[in-house]
SESEDREN-844111 format. One line per field, with one value per residue: x, y, z of N, C-alpha, C, CB in turn. Coordinates in steps of 0.001 Angstrom, whole numbers, plus 500000, padded with zeros to 6 digits. Each point is the difference from the previous one (the first is absolute). Glycine has a CB too. Example, Ala and Ser with C-alpha at 12.3 -4.5 7.8 and 13.67 -1.06 7.14 Angstrom:
<pts>
nxx = 513190:501542
nyy = 494310:502223
nzz = 507800:498034
caxx = 499110:500820
cayy = 501190:501190
cazz = 500000:500060
cxx = 500900:499230
cyy = 501200:501090
czz = 500000:500730
cbxx = 498108:501184
cbyy = 498827:499372
cbzz = 501246:497855
</pts>
This chain:
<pts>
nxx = 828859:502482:497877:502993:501794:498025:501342:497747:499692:497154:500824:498411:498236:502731:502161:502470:499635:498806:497513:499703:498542:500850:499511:497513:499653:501543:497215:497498:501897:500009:496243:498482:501080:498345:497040:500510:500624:502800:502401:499999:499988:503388:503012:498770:500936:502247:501208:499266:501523:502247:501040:497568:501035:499551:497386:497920:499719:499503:497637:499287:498953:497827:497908:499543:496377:500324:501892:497489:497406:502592:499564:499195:501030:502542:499756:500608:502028:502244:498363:500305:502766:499605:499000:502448:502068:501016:499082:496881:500359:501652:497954:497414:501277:499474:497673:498624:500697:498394:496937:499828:500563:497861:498688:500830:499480:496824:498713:500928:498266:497589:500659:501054:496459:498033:501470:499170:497266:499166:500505:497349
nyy = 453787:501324:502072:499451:500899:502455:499086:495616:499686:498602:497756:500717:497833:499094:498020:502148:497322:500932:498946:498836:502618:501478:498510:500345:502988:500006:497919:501176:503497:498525:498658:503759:501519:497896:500478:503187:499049:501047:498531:503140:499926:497221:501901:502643:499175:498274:501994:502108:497477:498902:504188:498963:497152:501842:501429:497073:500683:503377:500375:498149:502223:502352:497377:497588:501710:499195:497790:498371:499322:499358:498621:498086:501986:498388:501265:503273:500599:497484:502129:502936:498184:499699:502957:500140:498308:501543:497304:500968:502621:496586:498284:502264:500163:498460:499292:501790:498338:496873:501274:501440:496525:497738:500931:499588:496856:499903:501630:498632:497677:500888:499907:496588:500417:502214:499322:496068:501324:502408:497651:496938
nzz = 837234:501151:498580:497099:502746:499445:496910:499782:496910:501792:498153:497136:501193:498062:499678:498737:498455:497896:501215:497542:502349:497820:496945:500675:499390:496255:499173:501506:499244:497672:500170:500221:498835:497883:500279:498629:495672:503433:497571:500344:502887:500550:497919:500470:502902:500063:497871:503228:502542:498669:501500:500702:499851:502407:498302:500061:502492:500973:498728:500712:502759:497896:499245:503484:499760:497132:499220:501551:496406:499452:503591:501334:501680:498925:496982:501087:501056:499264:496500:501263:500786:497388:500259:502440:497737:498021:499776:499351:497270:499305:501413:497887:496733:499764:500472:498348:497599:500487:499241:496947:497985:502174:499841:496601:499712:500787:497953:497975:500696:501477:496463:499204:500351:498446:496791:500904:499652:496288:498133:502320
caxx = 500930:501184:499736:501045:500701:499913:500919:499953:498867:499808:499974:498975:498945:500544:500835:500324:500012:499650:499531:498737:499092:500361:499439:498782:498882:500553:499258:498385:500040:500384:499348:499259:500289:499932:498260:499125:500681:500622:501417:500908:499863:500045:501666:500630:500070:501253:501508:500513:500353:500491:500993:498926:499408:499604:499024:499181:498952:499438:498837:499292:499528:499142:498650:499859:498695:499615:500691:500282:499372:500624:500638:499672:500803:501401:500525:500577:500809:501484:500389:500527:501670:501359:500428:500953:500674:500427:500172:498469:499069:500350:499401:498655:500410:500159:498745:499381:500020:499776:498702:499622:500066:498801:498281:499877:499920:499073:498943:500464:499273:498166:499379:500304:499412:498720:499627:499800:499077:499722:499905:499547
cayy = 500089:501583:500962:500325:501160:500828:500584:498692:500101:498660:499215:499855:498719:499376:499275:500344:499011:499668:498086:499799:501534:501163:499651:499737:501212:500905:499921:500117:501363:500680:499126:500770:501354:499556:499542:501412:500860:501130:499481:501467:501669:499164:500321:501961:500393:499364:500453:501839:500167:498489:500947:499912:498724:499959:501189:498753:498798:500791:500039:498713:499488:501159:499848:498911:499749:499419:499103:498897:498840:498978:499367:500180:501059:499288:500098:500869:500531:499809:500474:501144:500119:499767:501239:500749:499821:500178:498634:498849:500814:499517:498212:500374:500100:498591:499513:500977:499829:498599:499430:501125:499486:499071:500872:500036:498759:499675:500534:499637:499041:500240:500773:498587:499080:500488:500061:498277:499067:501003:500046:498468
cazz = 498898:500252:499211:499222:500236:499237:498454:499893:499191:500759:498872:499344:500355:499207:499523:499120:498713:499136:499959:498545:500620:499851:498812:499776:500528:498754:499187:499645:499253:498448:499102:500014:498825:498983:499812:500282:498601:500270:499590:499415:501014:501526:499852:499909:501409:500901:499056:500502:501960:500725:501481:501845:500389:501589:499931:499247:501094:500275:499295:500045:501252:500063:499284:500295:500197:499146:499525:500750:499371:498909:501043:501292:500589:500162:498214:500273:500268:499447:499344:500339:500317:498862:498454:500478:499261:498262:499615:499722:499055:498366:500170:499541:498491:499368:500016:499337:498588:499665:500463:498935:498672:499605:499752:498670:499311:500210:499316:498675:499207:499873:499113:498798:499981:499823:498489:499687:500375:499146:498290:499952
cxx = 500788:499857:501674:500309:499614:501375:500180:499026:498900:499362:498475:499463:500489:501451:500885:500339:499218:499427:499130:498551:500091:499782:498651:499062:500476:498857:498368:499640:500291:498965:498539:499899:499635:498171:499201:500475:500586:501299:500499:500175:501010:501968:500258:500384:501177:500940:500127:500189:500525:501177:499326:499298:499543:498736:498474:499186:499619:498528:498993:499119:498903:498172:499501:498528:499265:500481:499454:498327:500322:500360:499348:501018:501515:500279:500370:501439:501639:499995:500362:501648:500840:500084:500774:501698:500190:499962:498307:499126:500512:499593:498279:500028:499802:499019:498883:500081:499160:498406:499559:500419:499433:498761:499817:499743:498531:498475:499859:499468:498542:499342:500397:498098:498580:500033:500014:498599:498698:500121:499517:498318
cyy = 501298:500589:500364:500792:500826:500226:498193:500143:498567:499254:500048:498482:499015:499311:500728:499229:500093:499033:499606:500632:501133:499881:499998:501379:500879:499459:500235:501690:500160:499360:501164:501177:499910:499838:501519:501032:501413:499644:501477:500710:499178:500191:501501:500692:499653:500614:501783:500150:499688:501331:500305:499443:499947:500962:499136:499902:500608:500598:499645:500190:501244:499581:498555:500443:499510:499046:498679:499096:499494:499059:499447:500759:499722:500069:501749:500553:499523:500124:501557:500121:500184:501082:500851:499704:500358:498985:499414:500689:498837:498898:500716:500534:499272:498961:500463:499313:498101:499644:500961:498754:498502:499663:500479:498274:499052:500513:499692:498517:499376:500685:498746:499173:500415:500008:497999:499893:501133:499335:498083:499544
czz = 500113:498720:499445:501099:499243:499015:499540:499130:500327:498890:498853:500296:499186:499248:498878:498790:499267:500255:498978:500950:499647:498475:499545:499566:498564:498875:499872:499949:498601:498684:499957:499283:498291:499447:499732:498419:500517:499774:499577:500913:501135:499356:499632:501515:500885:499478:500949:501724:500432:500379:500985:500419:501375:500008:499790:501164:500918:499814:500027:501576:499855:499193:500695:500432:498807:498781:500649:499444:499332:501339:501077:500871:500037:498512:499660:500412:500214:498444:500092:500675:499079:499261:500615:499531:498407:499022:499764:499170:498873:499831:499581:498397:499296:499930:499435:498019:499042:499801:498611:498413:500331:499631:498390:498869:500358:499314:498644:499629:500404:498329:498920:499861:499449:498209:499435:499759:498731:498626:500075:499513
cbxx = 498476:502161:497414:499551:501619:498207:502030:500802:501707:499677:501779:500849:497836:498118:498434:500300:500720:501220:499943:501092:500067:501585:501669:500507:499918:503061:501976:499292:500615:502914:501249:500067:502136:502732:500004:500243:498073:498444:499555:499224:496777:496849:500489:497999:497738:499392:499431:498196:498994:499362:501322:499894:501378:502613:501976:501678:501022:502131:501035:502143:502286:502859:500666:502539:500161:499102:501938:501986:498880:501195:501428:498726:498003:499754:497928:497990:497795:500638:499042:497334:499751:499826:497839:498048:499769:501432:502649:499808:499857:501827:501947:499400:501220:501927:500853:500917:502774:502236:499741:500953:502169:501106:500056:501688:502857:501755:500162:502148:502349:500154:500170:503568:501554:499730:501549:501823:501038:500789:502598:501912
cbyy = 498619:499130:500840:499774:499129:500785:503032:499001:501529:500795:498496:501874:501189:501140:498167:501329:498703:500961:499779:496985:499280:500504:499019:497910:500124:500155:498876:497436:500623:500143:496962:498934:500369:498935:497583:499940:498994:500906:497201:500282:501527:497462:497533:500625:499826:497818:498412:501274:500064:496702:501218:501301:498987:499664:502064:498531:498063:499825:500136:498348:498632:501775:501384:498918:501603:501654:501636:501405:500484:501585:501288:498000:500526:498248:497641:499552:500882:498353:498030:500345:498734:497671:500243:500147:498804:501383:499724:498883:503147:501002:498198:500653:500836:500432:499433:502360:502127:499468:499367:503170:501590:499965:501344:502563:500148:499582:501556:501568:499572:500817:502967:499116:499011:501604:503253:498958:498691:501877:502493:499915
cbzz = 498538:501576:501401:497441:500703:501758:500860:502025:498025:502556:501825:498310:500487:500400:500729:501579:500849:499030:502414:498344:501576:502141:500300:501664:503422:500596:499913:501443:501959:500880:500741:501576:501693:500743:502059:503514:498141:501486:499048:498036:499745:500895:499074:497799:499720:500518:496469:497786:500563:498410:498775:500090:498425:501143:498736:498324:499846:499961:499295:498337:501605:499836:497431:500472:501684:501016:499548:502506:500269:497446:499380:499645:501343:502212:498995:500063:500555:501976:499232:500215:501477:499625:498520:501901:501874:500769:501550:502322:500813:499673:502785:502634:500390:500651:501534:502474:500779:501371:503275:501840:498964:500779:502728:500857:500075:501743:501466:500333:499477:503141:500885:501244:501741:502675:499576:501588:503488:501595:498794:502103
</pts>
């Protein structure tokens, strides 16, 4: 295999689209963040970094030893690609937020159903 020219940047492994694969991994990160009740700190953190979105995924690759018990190695590390994007902190946001308020409603009426079966 040939080696870049020196100051060449050489390619990355990854695709630059958006795919439902990609959809997917955002959602079982953000479904996580949600399960673990880290919604406040996960959007405080993303909202105060999304200018150092590249810096982020940077980050990510630094911490990938121990991240990688949420992942496997390939999931890993094409989410560390996308956050480098700006666009996908806000797709992960969002998801964050959506899941988080399903999760409330869900609670809510668990609690319906419990005071029912209470005053029955």
């Amino acid at each position: 295999m040939e080696e870049p020219a020196p100051g060449a940047e050489a390619e990355h492994p990854f695709d630059d689209r958006f795919t439902e694969e990609d959809d997917e991994l955002v959602e079982k990160v953000a479904r996580k963040m949600v399960n673990m009740r880290l919604t406040v700190p996960a959007i405080f953190l993303l909202e105060s970094s999304k200018p150092l979105a590249f810096l982020g995924g940077q980050l990510l690759v630094f911490l990938e030893p121990f991240i990688q018990t949420l992942f496997n190695f390939k999931q890993y590390q094409r989410f560390a690609f996308l956050m480098e994007n700006r666009d996908n902190w806000e797709r992960l946001l969002r998801k964050i937020e959506d899941l988080e308020e399903e999760a409330k409603q869900r609670e809510k009426e668990e609690k319906r159903e419990k005071k029912k079966k209470k005053s029955e």
